[in-house]
C-alpha positions, 0 to 999 in steps of 0.5 A: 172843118176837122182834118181827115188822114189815111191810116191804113190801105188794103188792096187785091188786084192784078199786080198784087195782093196787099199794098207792098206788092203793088207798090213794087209792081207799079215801080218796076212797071209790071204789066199785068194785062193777059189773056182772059181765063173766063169760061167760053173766052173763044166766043169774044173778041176781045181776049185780053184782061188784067186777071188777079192770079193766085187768089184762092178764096177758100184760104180767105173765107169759111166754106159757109160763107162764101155762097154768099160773096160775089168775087167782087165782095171777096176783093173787097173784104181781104182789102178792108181786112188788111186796111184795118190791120194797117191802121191798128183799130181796135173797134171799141162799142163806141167806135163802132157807133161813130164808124162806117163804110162807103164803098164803089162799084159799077157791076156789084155781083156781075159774075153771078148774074152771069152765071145764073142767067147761064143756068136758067136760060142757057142750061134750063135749070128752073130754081137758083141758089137761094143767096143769088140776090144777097151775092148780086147786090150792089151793096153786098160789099159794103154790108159784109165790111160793116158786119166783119167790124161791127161798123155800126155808122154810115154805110152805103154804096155809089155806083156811079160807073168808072168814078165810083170809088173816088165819088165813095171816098169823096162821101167818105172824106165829107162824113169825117170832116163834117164829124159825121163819122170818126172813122170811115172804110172807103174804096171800091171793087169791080170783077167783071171778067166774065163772059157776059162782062167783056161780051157787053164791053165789046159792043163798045168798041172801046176795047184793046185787043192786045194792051192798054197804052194811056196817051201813046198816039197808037193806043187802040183803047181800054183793057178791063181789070179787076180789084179793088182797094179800101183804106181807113179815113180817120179824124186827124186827132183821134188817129194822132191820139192813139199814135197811128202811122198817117200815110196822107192827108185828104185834102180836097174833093170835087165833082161835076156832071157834063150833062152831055152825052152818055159816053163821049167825054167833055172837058167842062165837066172834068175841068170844073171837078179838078178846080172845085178840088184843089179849091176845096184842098186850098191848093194852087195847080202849081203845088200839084206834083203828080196827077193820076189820070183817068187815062183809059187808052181810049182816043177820045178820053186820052185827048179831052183829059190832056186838054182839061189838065192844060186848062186847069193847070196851064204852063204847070202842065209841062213839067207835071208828071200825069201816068195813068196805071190803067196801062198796068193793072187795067180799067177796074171800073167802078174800082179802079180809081181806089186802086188808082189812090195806091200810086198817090200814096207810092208818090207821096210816101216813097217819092216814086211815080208810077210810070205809063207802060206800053208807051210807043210814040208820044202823042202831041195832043196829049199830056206831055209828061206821061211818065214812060215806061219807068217809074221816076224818083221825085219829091211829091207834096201834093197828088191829085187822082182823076175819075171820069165815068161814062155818063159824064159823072166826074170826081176828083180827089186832091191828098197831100203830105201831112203838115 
């Protein structure tokens, strides 16, 4: 099997435009939860959402080509623009052949069909703009990747609800090392903080309604955000032959599936993905220094993740840092576990972990090393980065430092 390295990293999301910027939110613990900005907000209950600020879509895109972009396919391609411009590529015609993209999401162009069925149902319009189906696709943002760089390799999307990126990279990480592909674009993105968006999260009852608060004994549930990240997956002697930086190592991935319920988590199915990973990285639970939890607030997952990891991770489990950056950036669902991979890569390259914000009390049948409230300094060899969707799909990636 060849070696797959990250030599680049791209991200859009509420606590920042590219990497550095994030990187510099998740250490001093900026929360970037607020009220939600959407159009009729006073008719939802929930009123609270991790809101990108700033991004101003026509200083990124021709005017004629943003009827075709979703917000969700413009994340992700600002992304992927500064993921490649990271990783230094130059797309040769024979690269192109050898390179692709995979990428998650949950709702595709949610905020289209949002505000297309607005127009037909609620304001009587009987025609629609004719891109309406090329912006909603799940897909969408995938092709337009492989079109901006002319990626003529595998290219598909996996929608898996709140495990999508990390199942994306995972099917990234296998097309490298199985040499597929010399060069895979992988992520996700999710924008859902429209109307229709929240109001269908509200009928959950999983939902905070003032913030996200991961493994604290008063969390009252999730925050939902938007983003997305996208980084280059490269073969480790093609990116070393043309003397690329290499940010880590993806070493391991696994994925289950519980077969039980279609909301309520269990702990065999996360179990077995997080053992099927470090077995596939040939890692030992102690040789883990940092986990980024799935930690979306809510009392059920908070508690059968916290319980999953002490099976998998026995005694180790006491001294291992577990944060989840949902407290700060939100629940990005199909792409937060791309935006999730950032922390992996602050804790491996920088030696800093990213804290849980908002941590009041700690929560004896939770994890008991959230990291609260500040970032740690620490040496960390070895990350392993959780995904646990509605459904009962699971997928764990486990990076390390390269050797």
């Amino acid at each position: 099997m060849r070696r797959v390295v990250i030599t680049g990293v791209g991200t859009l999301n509420a606590l920042g435009g590219d990497y550095a910027t994030t990187a510099a939110a998740m250490q001093a613990g900026k929360c970037g939860i607020g009220p939600l900005t959407c159009r009729d907000v006073d008719r939802l209950t929930v009123r609270v959402g991790a809101e990108i600020q700033g991004f101003e879509p026509e200083q990124h895109f021709a005017r004629n080509a943003l009827p075709l972009l979703d917000r969700f396919a413009q994340i992700a391609l600002v992304a992927a623009r500064q993921a490649v411009t990271q990783s230094g590529l130059e797309m040769t015609e024979a690269l192109a052949l050898r390179s692709g993209v995979i990428m998650g999401t949950a709702g595709g162009g949610n905020l289209t069909v949002d505000d297309n069925y607005r127009m037909v149902y609620a304001e009587g319009k009987n025609r629609v703009h004719p891109f309406v189906v090329p912006r909603l696709m799940q897909n969408a943002a995938t092709s337009h990747i492989s079109m901006e760089f002319g990626l003529k390799g595998p290219a598909f999307t996996v929608s898996t609800a709140c495990a999508s990126a990390n199942h994306a990279m995972g099917q990234a990480f296998q097309m490298v090392r199985t040499g597929m592909a010399d060069i895979m674009l992988t992520g996700g993105s999710d924008a859902m903080l429209g109307f229709g968006g929240i109001k269908a999260w509200e009928g959950l009852r999983v939902m905070a309604r003032d913030t996200c608060r991961p493994f604290s004994r008063d969390r009252s549930g999730m925050v939902q955000g938007e983003g997305g990240g996208v980084f280059v997956f490269e073969e480790l002697d093609h990116a070393r032959a043309r003397g690329a930086q290499i940010l880590a190592e993806v070493a391991g991935f696994g994925m289950s599936a519980d077969a039980g319920d279609i909301v309520m988590p269990d702990m065999d199915g996360p179990v077995r993905a997080m053992r099927a990973a470090l077995a596939d990285a040939g890692v030992a639970p102690q040789d883990v220094g940092y986990v980024n939890a799935h930690g979306t607030g809510t009392a059920a997952n908070d508690r059968v993740e916290s319980h999953a990891l002490r099976a998998v991770m026995g005694g180790h489990l006491d001294r291992l840092p577990v944060s989840s950056t949902k407290s700060m950036h939100g629940h990005i669902i199909g792409g937060t576990s791309a935006v999730e991979m950032l922390a992996c890569l602050m804790a491996l390259n920088e030696g800093v972990i990213a804290p849980t914000i908002n941590h009041t009390e700690a929560d004896p049948d939770c994890v008991p090393d959230p990291v609260p409230n500040e970032a740690r300094q620490a040496r960390v060899d070895v990350v392993m980065s959780n995904a646990f969707a509605f459904g009962g799909l699971n997928a764990v990636l486990v990076l390390r430092r390269l050797v």
